[in-house]
Biopython code that builds the backbone (N, CA, C, O; Angstrom):
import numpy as np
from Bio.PDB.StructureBuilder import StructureBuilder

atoms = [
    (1, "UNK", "N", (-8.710, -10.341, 7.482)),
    (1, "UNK", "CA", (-8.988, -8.954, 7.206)),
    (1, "UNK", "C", (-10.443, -8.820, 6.754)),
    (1, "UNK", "O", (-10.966, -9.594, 5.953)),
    (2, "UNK", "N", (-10.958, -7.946, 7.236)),
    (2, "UNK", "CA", (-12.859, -7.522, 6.923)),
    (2, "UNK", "C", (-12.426, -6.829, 5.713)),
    (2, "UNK", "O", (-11.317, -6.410, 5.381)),
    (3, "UNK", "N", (-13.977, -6.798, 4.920)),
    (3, "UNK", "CA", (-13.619, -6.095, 4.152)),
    (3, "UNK", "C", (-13.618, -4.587, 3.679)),
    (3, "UNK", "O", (-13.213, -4.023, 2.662)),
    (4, "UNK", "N", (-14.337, -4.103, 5.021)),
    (4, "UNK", "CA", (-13.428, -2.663, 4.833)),
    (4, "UNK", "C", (-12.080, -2.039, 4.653)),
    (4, "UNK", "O", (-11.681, -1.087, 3.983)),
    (5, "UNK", "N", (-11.308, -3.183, 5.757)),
    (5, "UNK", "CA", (-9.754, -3.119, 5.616)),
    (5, "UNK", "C", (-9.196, -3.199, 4.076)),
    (5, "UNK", "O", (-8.560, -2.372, 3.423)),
    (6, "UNK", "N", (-9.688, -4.545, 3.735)),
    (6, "UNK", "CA", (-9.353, -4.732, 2.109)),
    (6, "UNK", "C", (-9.507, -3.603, 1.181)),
    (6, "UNK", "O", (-8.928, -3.333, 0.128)),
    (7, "UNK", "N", (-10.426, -3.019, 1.835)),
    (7, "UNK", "CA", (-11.068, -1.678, 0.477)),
    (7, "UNK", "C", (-10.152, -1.029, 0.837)),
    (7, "UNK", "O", (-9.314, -0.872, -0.051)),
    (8, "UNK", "N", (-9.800, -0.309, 2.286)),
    (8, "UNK", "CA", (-8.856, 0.631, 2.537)),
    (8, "UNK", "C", (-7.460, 0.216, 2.072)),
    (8, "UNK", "O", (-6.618, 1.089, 1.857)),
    (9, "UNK", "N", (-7.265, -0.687, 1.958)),
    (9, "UNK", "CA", (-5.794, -1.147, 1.569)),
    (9, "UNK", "C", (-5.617, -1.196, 0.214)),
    (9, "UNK", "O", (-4.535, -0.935, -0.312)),
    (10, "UNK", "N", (-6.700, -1.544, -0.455)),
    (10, "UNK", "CA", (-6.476, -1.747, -1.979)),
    (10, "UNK", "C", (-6.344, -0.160, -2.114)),
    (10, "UNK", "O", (-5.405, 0.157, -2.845)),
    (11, "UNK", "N", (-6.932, 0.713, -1.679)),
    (11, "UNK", "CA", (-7.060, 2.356, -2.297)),
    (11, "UNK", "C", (-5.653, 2.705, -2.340)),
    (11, "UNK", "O", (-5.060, 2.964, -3.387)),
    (12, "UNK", "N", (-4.922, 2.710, -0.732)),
    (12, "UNK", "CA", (-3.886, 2.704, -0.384)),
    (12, "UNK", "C", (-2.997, 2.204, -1.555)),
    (12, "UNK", "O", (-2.182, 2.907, -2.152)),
    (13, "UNK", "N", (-3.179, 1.303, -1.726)),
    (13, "UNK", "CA", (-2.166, 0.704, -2.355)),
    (13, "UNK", "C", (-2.402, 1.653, -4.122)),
    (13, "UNK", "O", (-1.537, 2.323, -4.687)),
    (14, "UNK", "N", (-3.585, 1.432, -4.529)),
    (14, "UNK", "CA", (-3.338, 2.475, -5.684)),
    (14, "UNK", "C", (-2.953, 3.777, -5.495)),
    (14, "UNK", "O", (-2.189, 4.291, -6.312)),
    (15, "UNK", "N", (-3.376, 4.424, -4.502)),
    (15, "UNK", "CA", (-2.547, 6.110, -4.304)),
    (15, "UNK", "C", (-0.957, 5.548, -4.491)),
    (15, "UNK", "O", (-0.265, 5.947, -5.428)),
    (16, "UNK", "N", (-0.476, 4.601, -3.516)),
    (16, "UNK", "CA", (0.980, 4.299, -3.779)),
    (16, "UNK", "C", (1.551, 3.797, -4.852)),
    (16, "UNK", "O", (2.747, 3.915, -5.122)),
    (17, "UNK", "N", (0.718, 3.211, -5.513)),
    (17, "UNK", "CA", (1.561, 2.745, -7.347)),
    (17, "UNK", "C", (1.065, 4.102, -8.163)),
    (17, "UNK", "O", (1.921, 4.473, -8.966)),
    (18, "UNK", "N", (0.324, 4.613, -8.146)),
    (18, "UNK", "CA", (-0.311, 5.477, -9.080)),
    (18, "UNK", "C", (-0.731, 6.553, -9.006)),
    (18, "UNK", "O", (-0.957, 7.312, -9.948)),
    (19, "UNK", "N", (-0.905, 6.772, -7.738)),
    (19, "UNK", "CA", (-0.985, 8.377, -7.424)),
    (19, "UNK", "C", (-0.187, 9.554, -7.837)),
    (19, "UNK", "O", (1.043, 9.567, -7.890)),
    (20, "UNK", "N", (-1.114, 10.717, -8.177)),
    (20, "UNK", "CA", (-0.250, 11.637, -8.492)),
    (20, "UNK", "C", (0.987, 12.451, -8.164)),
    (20, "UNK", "O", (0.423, 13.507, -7.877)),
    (21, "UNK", "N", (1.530, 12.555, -8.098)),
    (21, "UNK", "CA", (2.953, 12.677, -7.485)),
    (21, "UNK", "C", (3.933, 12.393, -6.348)),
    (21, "UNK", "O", (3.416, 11.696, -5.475)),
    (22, "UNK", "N", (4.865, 12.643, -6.175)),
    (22, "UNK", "CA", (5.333, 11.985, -5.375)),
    (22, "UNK", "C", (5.245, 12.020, -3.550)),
    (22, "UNK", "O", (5.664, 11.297, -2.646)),
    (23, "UNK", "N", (4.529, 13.175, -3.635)),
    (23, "UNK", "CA", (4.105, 13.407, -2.005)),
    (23, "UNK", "C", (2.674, 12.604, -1.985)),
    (23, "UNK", "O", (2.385, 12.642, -0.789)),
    (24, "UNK", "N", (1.874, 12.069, -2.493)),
    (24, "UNK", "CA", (1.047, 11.246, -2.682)),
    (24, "UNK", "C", (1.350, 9.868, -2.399)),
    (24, "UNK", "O", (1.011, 9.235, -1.399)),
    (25, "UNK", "N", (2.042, 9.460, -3.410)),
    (25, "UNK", "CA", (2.721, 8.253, -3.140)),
    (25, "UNK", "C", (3.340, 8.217, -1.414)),
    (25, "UNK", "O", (2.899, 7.666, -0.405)),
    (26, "UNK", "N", (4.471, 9.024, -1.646)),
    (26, "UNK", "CA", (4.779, 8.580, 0.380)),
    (26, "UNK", "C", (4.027, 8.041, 1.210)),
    (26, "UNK", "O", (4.055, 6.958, 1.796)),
    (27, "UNK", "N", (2.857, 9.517, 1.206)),
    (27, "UNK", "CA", (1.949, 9.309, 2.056)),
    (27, "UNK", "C", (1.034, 8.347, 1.884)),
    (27, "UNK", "O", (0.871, 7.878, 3.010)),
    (28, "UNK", "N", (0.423, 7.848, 1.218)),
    (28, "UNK", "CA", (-0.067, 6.242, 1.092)),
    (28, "UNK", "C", (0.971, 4.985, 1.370)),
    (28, "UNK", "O", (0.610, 4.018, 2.041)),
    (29, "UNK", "N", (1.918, 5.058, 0.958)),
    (29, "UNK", "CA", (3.217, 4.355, 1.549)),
    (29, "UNK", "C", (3.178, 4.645, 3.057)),
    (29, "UNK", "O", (2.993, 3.742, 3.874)),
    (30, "UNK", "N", (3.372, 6.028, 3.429)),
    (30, "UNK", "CA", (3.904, 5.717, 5.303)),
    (30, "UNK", "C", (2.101, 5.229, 5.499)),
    (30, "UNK", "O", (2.003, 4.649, 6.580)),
    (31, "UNK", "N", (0.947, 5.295, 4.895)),
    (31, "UNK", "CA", (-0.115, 5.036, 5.763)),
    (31, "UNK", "C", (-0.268, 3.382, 5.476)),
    (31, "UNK", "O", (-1.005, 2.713, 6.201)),
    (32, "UNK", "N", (0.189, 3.010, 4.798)),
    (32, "UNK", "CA", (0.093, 1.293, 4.532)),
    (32, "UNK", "C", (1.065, 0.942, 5.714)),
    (32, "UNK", "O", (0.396, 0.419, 6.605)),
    (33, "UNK", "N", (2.628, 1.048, 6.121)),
    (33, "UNK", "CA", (3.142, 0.906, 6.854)),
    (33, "UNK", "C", (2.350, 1.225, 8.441)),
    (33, "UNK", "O", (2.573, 0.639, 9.501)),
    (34, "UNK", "N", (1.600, 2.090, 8.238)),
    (34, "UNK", "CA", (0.482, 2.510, 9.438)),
    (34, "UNK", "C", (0.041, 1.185, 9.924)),
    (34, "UNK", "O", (0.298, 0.700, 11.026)),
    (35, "UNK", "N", (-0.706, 0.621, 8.898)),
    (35, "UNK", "CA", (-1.454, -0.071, 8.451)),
    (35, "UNK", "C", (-1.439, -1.673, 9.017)),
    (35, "UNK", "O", (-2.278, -2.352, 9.609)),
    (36, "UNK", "N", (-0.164, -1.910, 8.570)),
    (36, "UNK", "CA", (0.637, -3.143, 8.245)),
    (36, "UNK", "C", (1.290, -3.152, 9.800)),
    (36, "UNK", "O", (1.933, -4.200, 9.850)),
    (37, "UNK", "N", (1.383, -2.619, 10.784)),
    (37, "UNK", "CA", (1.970, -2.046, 11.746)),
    (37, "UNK", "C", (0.589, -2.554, 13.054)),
    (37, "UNK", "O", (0.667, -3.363, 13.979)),
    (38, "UNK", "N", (-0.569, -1.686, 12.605)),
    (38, "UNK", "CA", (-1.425, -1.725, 13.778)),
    (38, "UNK", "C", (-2.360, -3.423, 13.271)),
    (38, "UNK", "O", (-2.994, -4.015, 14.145)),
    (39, "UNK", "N", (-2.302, -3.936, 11.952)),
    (39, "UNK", "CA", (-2.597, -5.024, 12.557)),
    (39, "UNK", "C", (-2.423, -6.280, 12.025)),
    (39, "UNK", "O", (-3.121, -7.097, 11.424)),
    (40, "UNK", "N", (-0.428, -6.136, 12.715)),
    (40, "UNK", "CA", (0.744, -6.836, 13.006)),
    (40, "UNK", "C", (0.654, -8.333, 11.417)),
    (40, "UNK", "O", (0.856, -9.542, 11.531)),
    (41, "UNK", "N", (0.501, -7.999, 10.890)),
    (41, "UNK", "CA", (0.808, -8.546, 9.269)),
    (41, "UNK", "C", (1.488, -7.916, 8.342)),
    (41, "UNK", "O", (1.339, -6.702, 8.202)),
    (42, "UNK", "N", (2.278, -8.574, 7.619)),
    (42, "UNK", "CA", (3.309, -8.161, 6.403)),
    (42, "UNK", "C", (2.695, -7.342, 5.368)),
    (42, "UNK", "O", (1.484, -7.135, 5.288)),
    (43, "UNK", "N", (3.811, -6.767, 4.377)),
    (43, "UNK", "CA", (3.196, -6.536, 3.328)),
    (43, "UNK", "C", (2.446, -8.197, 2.389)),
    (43, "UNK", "O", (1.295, -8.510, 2.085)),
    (44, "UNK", "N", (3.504, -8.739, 2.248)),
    (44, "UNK", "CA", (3.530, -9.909, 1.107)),
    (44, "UNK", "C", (2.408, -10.585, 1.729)),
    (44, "UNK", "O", (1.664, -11.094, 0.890)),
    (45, "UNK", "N", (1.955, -10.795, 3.249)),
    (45, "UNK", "CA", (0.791, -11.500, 3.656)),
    (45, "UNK", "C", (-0.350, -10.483, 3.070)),
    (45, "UNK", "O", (-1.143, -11.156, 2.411)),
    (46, "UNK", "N", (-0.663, -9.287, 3.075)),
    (46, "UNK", "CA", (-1.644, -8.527, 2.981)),
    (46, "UNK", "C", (-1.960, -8.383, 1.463)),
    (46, "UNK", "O", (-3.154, -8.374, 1.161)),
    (47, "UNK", "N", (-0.928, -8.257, 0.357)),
    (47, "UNK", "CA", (-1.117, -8.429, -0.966)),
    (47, "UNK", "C", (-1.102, -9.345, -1.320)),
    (47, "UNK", "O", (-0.773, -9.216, -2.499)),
    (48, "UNK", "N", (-1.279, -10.582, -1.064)),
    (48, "UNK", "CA", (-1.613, -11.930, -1.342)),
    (48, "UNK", "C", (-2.577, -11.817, -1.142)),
    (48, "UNK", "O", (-3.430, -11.707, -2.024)),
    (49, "UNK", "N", (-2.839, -11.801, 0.221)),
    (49, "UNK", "CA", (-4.770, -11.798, 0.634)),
    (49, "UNK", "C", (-5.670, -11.198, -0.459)),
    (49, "UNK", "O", (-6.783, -11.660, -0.707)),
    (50, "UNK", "N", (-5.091, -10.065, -1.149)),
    (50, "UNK", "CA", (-6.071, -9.449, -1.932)),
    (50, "UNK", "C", (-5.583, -9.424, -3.084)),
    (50, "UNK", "O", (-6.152, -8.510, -3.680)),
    (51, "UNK", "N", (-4.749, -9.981, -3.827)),
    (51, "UNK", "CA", (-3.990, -10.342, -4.668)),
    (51, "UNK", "C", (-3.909, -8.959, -5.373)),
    (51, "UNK", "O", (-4.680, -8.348, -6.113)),
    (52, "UNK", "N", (-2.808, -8.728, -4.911)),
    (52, "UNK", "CA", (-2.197, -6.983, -5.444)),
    (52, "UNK", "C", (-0.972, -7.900, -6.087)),
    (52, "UNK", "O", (-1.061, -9.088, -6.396)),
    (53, "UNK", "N", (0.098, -7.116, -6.199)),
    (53, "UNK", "CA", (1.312, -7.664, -7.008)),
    (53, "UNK", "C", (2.575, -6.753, -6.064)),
    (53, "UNK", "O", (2.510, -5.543, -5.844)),
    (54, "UNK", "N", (3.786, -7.747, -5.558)),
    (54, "UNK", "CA", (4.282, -6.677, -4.648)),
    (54, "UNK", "C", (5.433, -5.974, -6.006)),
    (54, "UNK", "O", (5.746, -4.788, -5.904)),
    (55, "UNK", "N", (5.832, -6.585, -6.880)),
    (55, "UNK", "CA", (6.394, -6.165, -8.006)),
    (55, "UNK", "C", (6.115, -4.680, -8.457)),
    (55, "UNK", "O", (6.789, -3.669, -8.659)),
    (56, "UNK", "N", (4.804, -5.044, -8.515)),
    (56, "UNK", "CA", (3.800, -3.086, -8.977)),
    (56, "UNK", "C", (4.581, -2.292, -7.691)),
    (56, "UNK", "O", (5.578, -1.643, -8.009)),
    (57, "UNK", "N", (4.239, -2.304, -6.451)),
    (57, "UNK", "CA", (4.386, -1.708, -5.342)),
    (57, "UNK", "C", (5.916, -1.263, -5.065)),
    (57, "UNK", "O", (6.219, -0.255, -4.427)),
    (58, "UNK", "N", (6.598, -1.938, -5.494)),
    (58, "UNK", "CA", (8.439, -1.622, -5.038)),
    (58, "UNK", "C", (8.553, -0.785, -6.032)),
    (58, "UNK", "O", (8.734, 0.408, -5.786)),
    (59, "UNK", "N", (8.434, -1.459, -7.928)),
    (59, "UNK", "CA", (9.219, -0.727, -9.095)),
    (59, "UNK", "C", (8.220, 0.838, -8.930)),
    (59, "UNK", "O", (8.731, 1.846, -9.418)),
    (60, "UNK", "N", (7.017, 0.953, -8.338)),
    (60, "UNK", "CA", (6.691, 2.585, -8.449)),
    (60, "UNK", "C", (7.148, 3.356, -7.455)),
    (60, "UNK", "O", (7.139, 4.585, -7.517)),
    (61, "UNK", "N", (7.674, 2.544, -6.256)),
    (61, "UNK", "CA", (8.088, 3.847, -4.835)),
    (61, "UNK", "C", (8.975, 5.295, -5.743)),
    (61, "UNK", "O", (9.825, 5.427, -6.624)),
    (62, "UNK", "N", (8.406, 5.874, -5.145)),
    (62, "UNK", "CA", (8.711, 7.444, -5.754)),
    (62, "UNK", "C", (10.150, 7.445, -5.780)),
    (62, "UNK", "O", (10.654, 6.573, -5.072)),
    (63, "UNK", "N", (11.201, 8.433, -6.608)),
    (63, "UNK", "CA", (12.327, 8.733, -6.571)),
    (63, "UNK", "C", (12.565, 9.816, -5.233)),
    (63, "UNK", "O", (13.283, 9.460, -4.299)),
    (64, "UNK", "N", (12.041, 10.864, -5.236)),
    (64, "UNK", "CA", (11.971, 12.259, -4.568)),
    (64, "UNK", "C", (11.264, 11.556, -3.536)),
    (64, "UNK", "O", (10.594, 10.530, -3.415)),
    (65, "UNK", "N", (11.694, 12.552, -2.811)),
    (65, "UNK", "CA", (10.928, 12.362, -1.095)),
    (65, "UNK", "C", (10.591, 13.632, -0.653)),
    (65, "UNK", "O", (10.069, 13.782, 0.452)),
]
sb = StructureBuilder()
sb.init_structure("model")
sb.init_model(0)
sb.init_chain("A")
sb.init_seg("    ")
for serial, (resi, resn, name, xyz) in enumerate(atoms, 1):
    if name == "N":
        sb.init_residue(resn, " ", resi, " ")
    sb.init_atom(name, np.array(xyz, "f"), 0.0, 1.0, " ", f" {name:<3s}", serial, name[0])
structure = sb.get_structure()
């Protein structure tokens, strides 16, 4: 991964633990799945690479949709 990707993914990934509400969160969620999709690597491979925590990432997925 370059490191633009990394930057875009780390952001991603904070809108999705920490972003303000819960239509925030999704949508950084469905755009990581975007993400993780177009270039064909996991989550757990991609937060390793940049050492995120997948723990943070599951216990915040929003309640509401």
């Amino acid at each position: 991964m370059h490191a633009l990707e990394r930057d875009y993914f780390c952001k991603l990934y904070q809108q999705a633990c920490h972003g303000a509400g819960a239509e925030t969160r999704w949508e950084a969620r469905h755009l990581i799945q975007k993400f993780l999709a177009q270039n064909d690597i996991t989550l757990r491979e991609v937060l390793e690479s940049v050492g995120l925590d997948m723990n943070n990432y599951l216990a915040s997925r929003p309640i509401s949709s």
